[in-house]
N, C-alpha and C positions, 0 to 999 in steps of 0.2 A: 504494500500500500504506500507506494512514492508518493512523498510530496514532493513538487517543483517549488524549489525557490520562493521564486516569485506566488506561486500559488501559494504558498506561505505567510508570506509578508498580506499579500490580498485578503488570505482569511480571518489573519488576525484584524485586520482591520474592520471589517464585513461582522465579527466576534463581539468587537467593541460595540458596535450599534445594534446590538440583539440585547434583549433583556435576557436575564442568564439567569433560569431556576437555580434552585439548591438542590445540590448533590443527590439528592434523595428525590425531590422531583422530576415530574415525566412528564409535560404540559401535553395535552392529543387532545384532537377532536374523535367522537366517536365512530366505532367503525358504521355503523347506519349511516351516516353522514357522509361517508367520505369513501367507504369501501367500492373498489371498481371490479367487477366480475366478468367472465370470457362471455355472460350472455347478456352483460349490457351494450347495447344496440348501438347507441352514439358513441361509447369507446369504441366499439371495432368500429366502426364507418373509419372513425380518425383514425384507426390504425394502420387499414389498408391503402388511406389514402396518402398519407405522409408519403414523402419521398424517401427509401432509403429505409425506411421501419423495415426491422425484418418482421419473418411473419411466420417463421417456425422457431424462432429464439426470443427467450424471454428478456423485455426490455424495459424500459422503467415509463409510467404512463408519461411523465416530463422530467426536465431539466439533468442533473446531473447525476451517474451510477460507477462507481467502479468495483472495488473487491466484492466477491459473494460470501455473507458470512454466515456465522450463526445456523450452519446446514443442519437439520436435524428432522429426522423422521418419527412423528406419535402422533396415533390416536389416527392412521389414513393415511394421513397427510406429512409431505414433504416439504417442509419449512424453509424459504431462501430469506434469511437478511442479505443487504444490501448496502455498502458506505454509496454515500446519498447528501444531497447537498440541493432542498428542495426550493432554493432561490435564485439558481443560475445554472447553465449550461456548463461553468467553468468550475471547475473544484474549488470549494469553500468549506464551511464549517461542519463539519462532520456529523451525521445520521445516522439509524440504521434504518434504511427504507425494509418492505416488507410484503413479501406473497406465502401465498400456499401453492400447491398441488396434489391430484390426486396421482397423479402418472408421470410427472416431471415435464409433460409438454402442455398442459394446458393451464392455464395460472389465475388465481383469480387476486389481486390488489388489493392489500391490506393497509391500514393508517400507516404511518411511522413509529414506530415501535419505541426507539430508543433518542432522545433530545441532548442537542448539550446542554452542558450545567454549566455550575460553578467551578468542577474540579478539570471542565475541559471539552472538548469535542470526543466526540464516540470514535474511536477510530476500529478498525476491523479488531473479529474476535471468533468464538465460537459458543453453542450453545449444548447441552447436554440433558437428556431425562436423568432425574436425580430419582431412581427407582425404591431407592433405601432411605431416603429423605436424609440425608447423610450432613447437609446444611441445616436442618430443620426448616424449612418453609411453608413446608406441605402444611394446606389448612382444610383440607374433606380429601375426599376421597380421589381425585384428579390428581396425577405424579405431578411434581413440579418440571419446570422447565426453566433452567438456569444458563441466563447468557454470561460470561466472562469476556471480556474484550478492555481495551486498553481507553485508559480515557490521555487526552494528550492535551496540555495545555499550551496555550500560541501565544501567550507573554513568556512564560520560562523556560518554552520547550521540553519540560518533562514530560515522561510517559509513567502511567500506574496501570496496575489492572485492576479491574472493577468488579463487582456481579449485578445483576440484574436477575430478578426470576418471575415469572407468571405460573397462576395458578387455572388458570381458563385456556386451557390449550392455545397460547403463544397471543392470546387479543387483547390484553393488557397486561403490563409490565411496572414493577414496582423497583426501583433503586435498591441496593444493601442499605441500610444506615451508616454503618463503617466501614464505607467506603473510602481510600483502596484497602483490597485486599493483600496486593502486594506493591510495594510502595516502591521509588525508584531507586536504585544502590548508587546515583552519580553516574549513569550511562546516559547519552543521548538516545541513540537507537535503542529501546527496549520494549520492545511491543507485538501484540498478534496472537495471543493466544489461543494455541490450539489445545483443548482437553478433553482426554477420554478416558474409560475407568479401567484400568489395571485390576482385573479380578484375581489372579494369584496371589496379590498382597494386598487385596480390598482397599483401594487408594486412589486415587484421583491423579493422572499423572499429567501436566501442562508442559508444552512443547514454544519457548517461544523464543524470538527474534532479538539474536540482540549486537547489533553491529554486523559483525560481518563473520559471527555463528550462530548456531542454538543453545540454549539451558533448558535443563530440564528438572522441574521440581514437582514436587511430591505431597499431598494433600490427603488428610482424611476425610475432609469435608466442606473443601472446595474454598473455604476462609484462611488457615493457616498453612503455608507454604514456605517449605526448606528445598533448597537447592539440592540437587541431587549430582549431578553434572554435566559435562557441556562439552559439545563437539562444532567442529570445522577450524578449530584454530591452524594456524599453516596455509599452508598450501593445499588442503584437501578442497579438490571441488572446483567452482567457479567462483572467483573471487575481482572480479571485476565492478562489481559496486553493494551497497548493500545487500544485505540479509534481511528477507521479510514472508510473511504466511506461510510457515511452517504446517507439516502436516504428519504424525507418526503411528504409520497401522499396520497389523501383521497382513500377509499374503500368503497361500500356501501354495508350491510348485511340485509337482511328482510324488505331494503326502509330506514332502518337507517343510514346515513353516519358516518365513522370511519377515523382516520388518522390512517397509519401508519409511524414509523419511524425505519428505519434499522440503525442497526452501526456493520460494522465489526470489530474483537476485533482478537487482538495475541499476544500473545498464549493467551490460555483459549478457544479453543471451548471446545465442547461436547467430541469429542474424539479424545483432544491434535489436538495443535497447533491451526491453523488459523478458524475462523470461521465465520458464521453472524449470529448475533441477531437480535431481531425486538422486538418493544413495539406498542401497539395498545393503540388510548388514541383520547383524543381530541387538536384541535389545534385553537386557536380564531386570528388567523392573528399577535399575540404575542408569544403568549406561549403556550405547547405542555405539555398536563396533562396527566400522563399513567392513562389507567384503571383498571390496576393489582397492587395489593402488592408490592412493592419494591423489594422482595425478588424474584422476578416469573419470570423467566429467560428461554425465545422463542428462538428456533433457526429455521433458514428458511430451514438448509437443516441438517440432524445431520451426514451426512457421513463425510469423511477428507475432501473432495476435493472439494470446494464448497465456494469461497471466494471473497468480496471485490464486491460481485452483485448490480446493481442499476437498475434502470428502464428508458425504453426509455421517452422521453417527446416526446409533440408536436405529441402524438395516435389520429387520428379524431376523433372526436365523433360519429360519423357514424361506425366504430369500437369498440369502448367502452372498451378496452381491457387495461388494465396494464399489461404491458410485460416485463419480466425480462431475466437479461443474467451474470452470475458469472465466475471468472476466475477459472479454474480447478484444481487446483493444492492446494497447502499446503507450509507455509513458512519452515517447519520442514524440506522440503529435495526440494523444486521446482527450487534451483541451483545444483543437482546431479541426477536430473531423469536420465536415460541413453539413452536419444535419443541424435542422431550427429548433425544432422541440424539445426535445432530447438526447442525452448524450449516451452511446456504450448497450453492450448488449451480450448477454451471455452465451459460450458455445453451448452445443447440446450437451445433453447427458449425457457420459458415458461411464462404460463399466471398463473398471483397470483391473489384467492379470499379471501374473507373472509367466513367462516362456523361459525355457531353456534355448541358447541359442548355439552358434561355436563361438562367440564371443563371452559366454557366460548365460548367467541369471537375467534377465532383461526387462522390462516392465511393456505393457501392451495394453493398447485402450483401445474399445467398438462402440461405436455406439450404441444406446440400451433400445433393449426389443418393443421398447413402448412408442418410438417413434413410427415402426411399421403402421400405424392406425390414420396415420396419416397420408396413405398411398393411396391413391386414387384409383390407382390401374397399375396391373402387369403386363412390361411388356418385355418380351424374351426376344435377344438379337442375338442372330445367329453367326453359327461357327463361320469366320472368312478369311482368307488372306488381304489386306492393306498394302497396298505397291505405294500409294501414294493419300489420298485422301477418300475419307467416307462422311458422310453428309450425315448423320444420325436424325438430326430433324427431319431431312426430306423423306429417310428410309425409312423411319419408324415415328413420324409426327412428333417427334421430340420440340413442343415451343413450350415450352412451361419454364416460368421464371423460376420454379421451384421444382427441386429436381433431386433425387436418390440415383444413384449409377454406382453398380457393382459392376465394376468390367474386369476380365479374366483377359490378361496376353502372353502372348509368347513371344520374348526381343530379340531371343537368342542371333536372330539375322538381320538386326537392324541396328543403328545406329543411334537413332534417337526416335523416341514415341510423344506427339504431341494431342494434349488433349484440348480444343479453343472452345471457350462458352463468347457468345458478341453478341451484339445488337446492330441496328440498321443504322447508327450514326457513325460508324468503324471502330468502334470501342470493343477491346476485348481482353480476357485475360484468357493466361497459357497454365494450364499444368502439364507437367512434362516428365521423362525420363532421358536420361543420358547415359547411355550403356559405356562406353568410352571412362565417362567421367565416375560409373555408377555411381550416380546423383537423381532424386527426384527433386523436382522444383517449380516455384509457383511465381507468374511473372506478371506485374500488374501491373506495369510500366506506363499500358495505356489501356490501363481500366477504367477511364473516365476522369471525374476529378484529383486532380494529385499536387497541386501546387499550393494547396494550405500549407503544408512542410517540405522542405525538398528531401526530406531522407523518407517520404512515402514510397514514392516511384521507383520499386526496386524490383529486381530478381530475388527471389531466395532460395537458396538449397540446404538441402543435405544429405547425409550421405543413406544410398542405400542398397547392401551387398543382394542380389537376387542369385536365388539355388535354381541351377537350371534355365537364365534364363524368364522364368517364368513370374509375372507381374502381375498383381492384383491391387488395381484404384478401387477402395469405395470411398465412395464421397456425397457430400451434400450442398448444393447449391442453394443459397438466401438469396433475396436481391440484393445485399451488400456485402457477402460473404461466400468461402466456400472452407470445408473442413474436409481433409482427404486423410483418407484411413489407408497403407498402404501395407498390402499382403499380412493381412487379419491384424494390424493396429502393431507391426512392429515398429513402423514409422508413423509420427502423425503430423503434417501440418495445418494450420489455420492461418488464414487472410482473409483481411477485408479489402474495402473496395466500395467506389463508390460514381458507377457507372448515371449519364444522364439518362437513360434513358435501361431499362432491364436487360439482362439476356436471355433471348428467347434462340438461339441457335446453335445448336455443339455440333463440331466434325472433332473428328479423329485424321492424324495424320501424320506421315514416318517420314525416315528417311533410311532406305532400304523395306525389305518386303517383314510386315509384321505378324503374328499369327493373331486374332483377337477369335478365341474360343467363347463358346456362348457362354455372355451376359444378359444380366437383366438390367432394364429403366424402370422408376416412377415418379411420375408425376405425381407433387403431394401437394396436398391442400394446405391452405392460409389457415390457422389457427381461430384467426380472428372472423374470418368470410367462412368457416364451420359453423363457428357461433351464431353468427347471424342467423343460417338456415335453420338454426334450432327450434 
């Protein structure tokens, strides 16, 4: 959760002329008041119509969205907070905005959950069902729900960490009194908490940010916290700008259990600016041993856009699933994208495993099987050879701005495989492979608008070994984004994009003869133009 400089200096100032509850207050308007839902009729009309709104990712009704926080799943429902800055487009005084869902793609807008105070702006965090009432908050029969996140004040720049809890499954929210919880030791960077409950030693264990590692400390009851210890000092990792949104959860591979631990870091991804890393390693209720080399440096997603992700808690077991959800954007330009209303928008859900690779242990993300509900149609393309270019619109009515594409190739005798989505003004973007380079890459040079920032307009790659040959894109196209899943999510990139006019036309095209084995297309429906017909 970077702050820019200057978006700093702005906030505080913007800080100063807000009236500032006490620490313990929560000022909201009710949710009958204010609550927006997938089947109200004048939000979707606005939704569809906006320029640039996506419309299979969740986005914030107005003004300003970046980190996802507070992800937690009870009682149905999938819980997104959100940092949120409900008075401008531009980052300002920190939030936690606020949805539900029942399936991860359909959302209904909830009040603002969490206000600044006295002791600061809400900066990211996370929330937990407190099952054992281990805080004591619980007041009937309803678990609590307990948010921790960092409060940061913009006169002193300290960071503390806070609680917050509700007793009404997540629709009002009450401050700690003694608040902070955990108070600052004299660090600048110290914030982000991520917590989840260590059941071997029945404890509370928080994951969080601080410069340019993590700490880890240890709680019975989510108030008192002892340091327990801390990893990335050195040279382990990417260490090119700070440490932020930590995330620490087991995985199991082949019956073997894994930890893994996320840290988002900016600048220093893969290709410029904001990114997330991950270290696979073990974890003994202390301390978190990587299993790679110091030097071996994983990213979860290597596009631009693709930051600050953590994973819901409180998944059933009866589910089994770690699900993750990243903020979309890039600190490089995510205060000048050129949308009006709105700023940021979350990639889909996905589920993350672990693979064995020849490289090692490896992490892998799909996206989750609830987005299927939104396919309009199957359409199956068949097995062919590619000399040169195939029209997929013309051969299979492919115009859908919105779009799923699992395509299966074979490059083994080609050079390079290019995949164009465009529109009728020459605007378009590339994903591609490069056999030579083995590199996949996404090129949005001239995907429409690009000169809000000059480090938009880029190529990005990375790298990617294929067995045999054989290549597998799924991917998803928004009309201001695409997310490519490549050969079952051992790569993943995300880009945005922000073309005049939509893309409604894909060809495929080589250079040399390609094999493209049968895939399927679908055309998916608008979220919000579902709702309507409802």
């Amino acid at each position: 959760m970077k702050k820019l400089l200057f978006s700093i200096v702005l906030g505080a100032f913007l800080y100063s002329c807000n009236s500032k509850p006490s620490a313990t207050e929560n000022t909201r308007v009710s949710t009958e008041k204010t609550g927006e839902t997938a089947d109200s009729a004048n939000v979707n009309d606005k939704y569809t119509a906006e320029q640039h709104r996506p419309q299979f990712h969740f986005s914030p009704p107005q003004m300003w969205m970046n980190d996802p926080n507070g992800m937690v799943y009870y009682a149905g429902e999938y819980h997104l907070f959100y940092q949120h800055y409900p008075d401008s487009t531009i980052w300002g005084p920190m939030h936690w905005g606020h949805a539900v869902s029942k399936d991860m793609v359909h959302w209904q807008n909830l009040p603002i959950a969490l206000y600044p105070d006295s002791l600061g702006y809400i900066f990211s965090g996370s929330a937990v069902v407190d099952e054992n009432n281990t805080a004591g908050f619980q007041k009937g029969n309803e678990k609590t729900l307990v948010a921790i996140f960092t409060h940061h004040n913009p006169k002193t720049q300290k960071q503390v960490q806070s609680l917050a809890y509700s007793n009404d499954k997540g629709r009002t929210w009450t401050k700690y009194a003694n608040n902070p919880v955990l108070p600052n030791p004299g660090i600048s960077d110290f914030r982000d908490p991520k917590v989840s409950w260590y059941a071997p030693e029945k404890k509370w264990v928080m994951t969080l940010a601080v410069k340019d590692r993590v700490h880890f400390y240890g709680s019975p009851d989510l108030k008192k916290w002892q340091l327990l210890s801390e990893f990335g000092k050195g040279n382990v990792g990417a260490h090119g700008g700070v440490w932020e949104c930590p995330d620490l959860f087991p995985l199991t591979v082949n019956g073997q259990q894994k930890w893994v631990l996320f840290v988002s870091i900016n600048p220093g991804g893969p290709n410029g600016g904001s990114a997330t890393q991950y270290f696979i390693g073990d974890w003994n209720g202390k301390e978190f041993k990587n299993s790679n080399p110091p030097q071996t440096t994983l990213w979860v997603d290597q596009g631009s856009d693709n930051y600050a992700g953590v994973t819901w808690s409180n998944i059933p077991a009866s589910d089994g699933r770690r699900l993750f959800m990243g903020w979309m954007s890039n600190w490089f330009y995510a205060n000048q994208v050129p949308t009006q209303n709105w700023r940021s928008a979350t990639t889909v859900a996905r589920e993350l495993t672990l693979q064995n690779t020849p490289a090692g242990i490896r992490l892998a993300s799909t996206p989750v099987k609830e987005l299927q509900q939104l396919w309009q149609e199957t359409k199956t393309i068949k097995a062919q050879e590619i000399s040169s270019t195939l029209d997929l619109s013309k051969e299979y009515n492919l115009t859908s701005p919105l779009i799923e594409l699992n395509l299966n190739f074979d490059v083994a005798k080609s050079s390079e495989l290019l995949l164009t989505f465009s529109n009728t003004k020459g605007e378009y973007v590339n994903i591609g492979y490069s056999v030579p380079a083995k590199q996949l890459f996404i090129d949005r040079t001239h995907a429409g608008k690009t000169n809000f920032e000059p480090r938009f307009a880029k190529k990005h790659v990375a790298p990617l070994i294929l067995q045999n040959g054989k290549l597998n894109l799924h991917l998803f196209l928004d009309v201001a984004s695409v997310e490519v899943f490549a050969n079952n999510g051992q790569l993943v990139m995300t880009d945005i994009f922000f073309p005049n006019e939509d893309f409604t036309q894909v060809k495929v095209s080589t250079k040399g003869a390609a094999q493209l084995l049968e895939s399927q297309a679908y055309p998916l429906k608008s979220i919000w133009k579902e709702a309507l017909k409802e």
